[in-house]
C-alpha positions as CSV (number, residue, x, y, z in Angstrom):
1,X,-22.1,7.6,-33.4
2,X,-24.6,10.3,-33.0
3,X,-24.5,12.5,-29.6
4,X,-27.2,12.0,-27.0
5,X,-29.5,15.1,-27.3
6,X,-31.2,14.5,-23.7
7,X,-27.9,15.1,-21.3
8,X,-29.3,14.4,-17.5
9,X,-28.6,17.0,-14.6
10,X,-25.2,16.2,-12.9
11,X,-25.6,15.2,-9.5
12,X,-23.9,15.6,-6.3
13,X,-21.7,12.1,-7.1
14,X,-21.1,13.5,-10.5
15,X,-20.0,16.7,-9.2
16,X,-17.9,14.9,-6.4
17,X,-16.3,12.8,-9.2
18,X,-15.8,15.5,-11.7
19,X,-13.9,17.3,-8.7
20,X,-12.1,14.7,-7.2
21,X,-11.2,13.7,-10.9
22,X,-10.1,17.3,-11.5
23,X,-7.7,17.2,-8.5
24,X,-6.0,14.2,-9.6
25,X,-5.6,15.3,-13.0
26,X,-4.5,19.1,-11.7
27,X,-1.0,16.8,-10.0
28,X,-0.3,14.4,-13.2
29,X,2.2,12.8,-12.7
30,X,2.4,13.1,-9.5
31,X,-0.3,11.9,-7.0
32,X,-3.0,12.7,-4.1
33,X,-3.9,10.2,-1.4
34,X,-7.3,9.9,-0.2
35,X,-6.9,11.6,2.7
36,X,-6.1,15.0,0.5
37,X,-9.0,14.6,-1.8
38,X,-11.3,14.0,1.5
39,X,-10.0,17.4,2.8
40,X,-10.6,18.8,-0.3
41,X,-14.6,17.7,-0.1
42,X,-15.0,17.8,2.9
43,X,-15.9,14.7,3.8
44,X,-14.5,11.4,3.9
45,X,-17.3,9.4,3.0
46,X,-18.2,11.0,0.1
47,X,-14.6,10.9,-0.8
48,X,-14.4,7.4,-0.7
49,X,-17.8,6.8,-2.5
50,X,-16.9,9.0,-5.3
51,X,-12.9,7.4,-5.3
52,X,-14.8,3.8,-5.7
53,X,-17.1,4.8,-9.1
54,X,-14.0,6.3,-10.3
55,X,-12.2,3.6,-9.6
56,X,-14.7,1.2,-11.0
57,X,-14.7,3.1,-14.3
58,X,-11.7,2.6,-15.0
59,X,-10.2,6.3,-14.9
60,X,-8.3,6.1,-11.1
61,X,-6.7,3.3,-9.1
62,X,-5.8,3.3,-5.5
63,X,-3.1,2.0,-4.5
64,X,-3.0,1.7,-0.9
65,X,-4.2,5.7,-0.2
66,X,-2.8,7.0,-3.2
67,X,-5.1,7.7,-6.0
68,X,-3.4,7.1,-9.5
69,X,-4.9,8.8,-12.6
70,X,-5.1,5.8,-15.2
71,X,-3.5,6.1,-18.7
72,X,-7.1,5.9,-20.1
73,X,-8.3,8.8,-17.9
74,X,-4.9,11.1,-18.8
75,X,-5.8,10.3,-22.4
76,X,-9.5,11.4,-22.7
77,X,-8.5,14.5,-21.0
78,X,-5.4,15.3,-22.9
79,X,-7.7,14.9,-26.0
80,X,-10.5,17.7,-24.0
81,X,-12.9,14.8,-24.1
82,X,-14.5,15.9,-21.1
């Protein structure tokens, strides 16, 4: 596997993610809601937008308002992967 030379420029979603990511990772194993990591931003739509790609990655789920770090997600970051 050979490491991709030409990294793009995080953008404001990746820096949402990495955030929101960060703040539900911060609590493991606890939990945040929604709401929380929407205060957190700032704003609620961004929030959610950034809570969905997450979700559909695979590394949070929500269940109902609370956001649940995935065992995959936990994983990567207990190995520093990110």
């Amino acid at each position: 596997m050979h490491a991709n030379p030409k990294r793009r420029k995080p953008d404001a979603n990746d820096v949402t993610e990495r955030a929101i990511l960060a703040l539900v990772v911060a609590v493991y194993p606890l939990s945040r809601t929604l709401l929380e990591v929407s205060r957190e931003m700032g704003n609620r739509e961004v929030a959610e937008r950034a809570v969905r790609k997450l979700s559909d990655y695979g590394l949070v789920r929500l269940h109902g308002q609370t956001l649940l770090l995935t065992d995959a997600a936990f994983h990567c970051h207990r190995l520093d992967a990110w």
